[in-house]
KESE-519752 format. One line per field, with one value per residue (C-alpha): y negated, z negated, x. Coordinates in steps of 0.05 Angstrom, whole numbers, plus 5000, padded with zeros to 4 digits. Example, Ala and Ser with C-alpha at 12.3 -4.5 7.8 and 13.67 -1.06 7.14 Angstrom:
# KESE-519752
north	[5090; 5021]
up	[4844; 4857]
east	[5246; 5273]
//
This chain:
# KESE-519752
north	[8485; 8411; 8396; 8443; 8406; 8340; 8354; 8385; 8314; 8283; 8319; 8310; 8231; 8224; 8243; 8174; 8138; 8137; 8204; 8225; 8182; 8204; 8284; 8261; 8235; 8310; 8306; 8251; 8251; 8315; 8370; 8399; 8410; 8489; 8458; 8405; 8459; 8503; 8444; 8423; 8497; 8499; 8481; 8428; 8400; 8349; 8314; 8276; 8244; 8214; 8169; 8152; 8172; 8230; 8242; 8300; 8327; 8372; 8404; 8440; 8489; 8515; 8587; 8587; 8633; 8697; 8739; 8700; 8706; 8638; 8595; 8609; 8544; 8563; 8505; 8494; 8444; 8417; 8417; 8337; 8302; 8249; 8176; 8123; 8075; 8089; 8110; 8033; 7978; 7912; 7928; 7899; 7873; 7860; 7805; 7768; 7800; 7774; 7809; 7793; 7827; 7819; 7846; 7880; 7909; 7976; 7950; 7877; 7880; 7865; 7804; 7773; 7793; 7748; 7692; 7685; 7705; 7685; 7637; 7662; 7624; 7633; 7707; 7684; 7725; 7710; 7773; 7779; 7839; 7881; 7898; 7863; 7792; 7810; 7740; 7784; 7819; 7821; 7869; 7937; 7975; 7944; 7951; 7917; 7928; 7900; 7870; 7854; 7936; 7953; 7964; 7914; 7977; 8016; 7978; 7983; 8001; 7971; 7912; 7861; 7804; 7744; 7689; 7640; 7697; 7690; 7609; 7607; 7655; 7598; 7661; 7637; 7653; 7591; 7542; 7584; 7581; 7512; 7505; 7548; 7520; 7585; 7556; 7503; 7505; 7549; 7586; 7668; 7643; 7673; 7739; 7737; 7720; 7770; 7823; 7794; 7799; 7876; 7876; 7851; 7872; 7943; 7927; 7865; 7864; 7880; 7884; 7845; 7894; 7921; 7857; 7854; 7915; 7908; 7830; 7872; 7873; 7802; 7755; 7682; 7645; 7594; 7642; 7625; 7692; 7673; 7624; 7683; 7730; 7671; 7654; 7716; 7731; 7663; 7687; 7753; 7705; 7675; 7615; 7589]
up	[8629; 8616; 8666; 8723; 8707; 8713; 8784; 8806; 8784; 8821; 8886; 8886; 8880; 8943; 8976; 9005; 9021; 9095; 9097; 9062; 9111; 9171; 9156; 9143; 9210; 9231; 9206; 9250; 9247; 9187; 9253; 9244; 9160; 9180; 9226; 9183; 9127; 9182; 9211; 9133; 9124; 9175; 9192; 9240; 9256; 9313; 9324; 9395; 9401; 9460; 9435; 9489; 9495; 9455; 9407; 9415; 9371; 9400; 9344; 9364; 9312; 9298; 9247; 9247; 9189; 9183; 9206; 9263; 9284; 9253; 9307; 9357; 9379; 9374; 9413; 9376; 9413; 9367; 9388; 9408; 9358; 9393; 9362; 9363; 9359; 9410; 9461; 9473; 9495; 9508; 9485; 9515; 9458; 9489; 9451; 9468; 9535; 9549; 9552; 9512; 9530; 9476; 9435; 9364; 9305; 9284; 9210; 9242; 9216; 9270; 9223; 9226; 9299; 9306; 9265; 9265; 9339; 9377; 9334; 9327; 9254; 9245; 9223; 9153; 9093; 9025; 8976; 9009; 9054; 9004; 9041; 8983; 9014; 9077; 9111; 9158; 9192; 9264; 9311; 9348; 9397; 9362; 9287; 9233; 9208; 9161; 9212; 9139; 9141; 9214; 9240; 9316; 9343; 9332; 9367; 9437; 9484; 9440; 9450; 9399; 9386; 9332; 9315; 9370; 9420; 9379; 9383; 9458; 9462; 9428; 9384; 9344; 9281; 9290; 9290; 9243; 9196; 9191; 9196; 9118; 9092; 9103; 9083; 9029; 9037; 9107; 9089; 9078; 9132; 9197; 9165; 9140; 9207; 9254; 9204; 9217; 9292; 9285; 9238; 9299; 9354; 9322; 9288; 9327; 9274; 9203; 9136; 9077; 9045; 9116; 9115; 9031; 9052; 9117; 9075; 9021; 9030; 9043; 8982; 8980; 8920; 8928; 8920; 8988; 8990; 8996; 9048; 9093; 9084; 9107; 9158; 9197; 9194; 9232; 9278; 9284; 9310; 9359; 9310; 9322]
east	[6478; 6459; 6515; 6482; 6415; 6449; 6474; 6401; 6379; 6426; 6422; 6346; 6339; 6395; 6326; 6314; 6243; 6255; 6282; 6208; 6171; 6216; 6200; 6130; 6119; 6114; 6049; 6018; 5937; 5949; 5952; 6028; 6034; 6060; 6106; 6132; 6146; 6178; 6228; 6241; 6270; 6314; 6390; 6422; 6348; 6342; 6277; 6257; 6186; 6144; 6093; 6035; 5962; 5989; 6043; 6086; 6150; 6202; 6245; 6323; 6326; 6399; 6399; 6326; 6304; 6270; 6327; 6346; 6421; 6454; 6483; 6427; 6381; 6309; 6267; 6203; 6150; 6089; 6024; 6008; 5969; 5925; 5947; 5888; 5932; 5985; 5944; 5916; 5960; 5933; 5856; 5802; 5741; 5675; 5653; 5590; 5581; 5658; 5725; 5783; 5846; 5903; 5952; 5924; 5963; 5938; 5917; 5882; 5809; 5754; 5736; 5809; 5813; 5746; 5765; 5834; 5857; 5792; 5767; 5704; 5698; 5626; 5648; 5667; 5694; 5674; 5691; 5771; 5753; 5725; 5651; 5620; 5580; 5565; 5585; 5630; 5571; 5566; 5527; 5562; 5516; 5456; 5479; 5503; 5570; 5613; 5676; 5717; 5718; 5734; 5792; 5795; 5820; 5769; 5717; 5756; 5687; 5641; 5591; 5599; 5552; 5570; 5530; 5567; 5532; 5464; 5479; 5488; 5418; 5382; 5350; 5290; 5326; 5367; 5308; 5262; 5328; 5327; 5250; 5246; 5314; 5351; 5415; 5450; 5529; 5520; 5570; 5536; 5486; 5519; 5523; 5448; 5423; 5468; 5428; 5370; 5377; 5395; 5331; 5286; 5319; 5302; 5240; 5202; 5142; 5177; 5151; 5175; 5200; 5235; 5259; 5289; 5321; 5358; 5390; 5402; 5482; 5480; 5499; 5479; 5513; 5466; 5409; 5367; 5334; 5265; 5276; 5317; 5248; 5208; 5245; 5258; 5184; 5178; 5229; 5187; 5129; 5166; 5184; 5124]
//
């Protein structure tokens, strides 16, 4: 008995990690599981895939169960699964009312995209991608969002403003920043301003406690905050 057990063992761990991940690319976007279960169960399986806008999965089934005769080939074709990611080659980022064609890795963060590949450096990262500083934020379709915790991909046919766009606009944030001493090391003050511009381009007159809230998610280590509330209220005037 402890000799059959051993073998069970034994035939279970010759289940390799890439054979896993191979039979779990059946489930591609989480829309085949029955089929998955249905091509694990049967004999002398053969998989072909086409990967494009779509992914589809053609499976040769030979002795498919549930009676069927063994040695007859049962042709099986799964439903396509749309792929985000395969379906865009060479993306184009609107960025600052400019296009940027070029080649993105699925897992590339907007923020790293920005920074690294455009060199956008005034979108800065201060808490390692975790959402937690807000130095990352730039503006999508008029709101704020965290770029550490976007993926570049999924902002393919979105407008994106950073502060070099808010720099070249001469905004009166910029000089209303530096009229209230918005900043010390400069370093969170990119991300405090893009908010601010979502703040007033949504709300043109806010209140100051419209204003505490929308900088909220934004974390100065050298604790400028009431400079930032004075200053965008400026701004709100025209900086004047």
């Amino acid at each position: 008995m402890a000799e059959e057990r051993k073998k069970e063992k034994e035939n279970i761990s010759k289940i390799s990690r890439r054979e896993f991940l191979k039979d779990a690319g059946l489930v591609i976007g989480g829309a085949a599981i029955g089929s998955m279960a249905l091509a694990n169960a049967c004999k002398g399986t053969t998989t072909t895939e086409t990967i494009g806008s779509t992914v589809t999965k053609t499976v040769t089934v030979t002795g498919a169960p549930g009676g069927t005769t063994p040695g007859v080939t049962t042709t099986i074709t799964l439903p396509p699964v749309t792929s985000p990611v395969a379906s865009v080659a060479n993306p184009t980022l609107t960025i600052n009312g400019s296009a940027y064609t070029l080649i993105v890795e699925p897992h590339w963060t907007l923020q790293y995209v920005l920074h690294d590949k455009l060199q956008l450096t005034g979108v800065k990262m201060m808490c390692s991608g975790e959402g937690q500083c807000g130095s990352c934020t730039v503006i999508m379709d008029g709101r704020p969002i965290l770029s550490c915790m976007a993926l570049a991909l999924e902002c393919v046919g979105h407008k994106i403003e950073t502060i070099e766009g808010v720099a070249l606009a001469k905004h009166a944030l910029l000089s209303s920043f530096i009229k209230f001493d918005g900043m010390q090391c400069g370093y969170c003050t990119p991300g405090a301003i893009m908010t601010a511009k979502a703040l007033l381009d949504k709300t043109p007159n806010p209140t100051a406690d419209a204003i505490a809230e929308a900088l909220s998610g934004n974390v100065c280590i050298c604790g400028t905050y009431p400079a930032w509330s004075k200053a965008i209220a400026d701004a709100a005037k025209g900086g004047k």
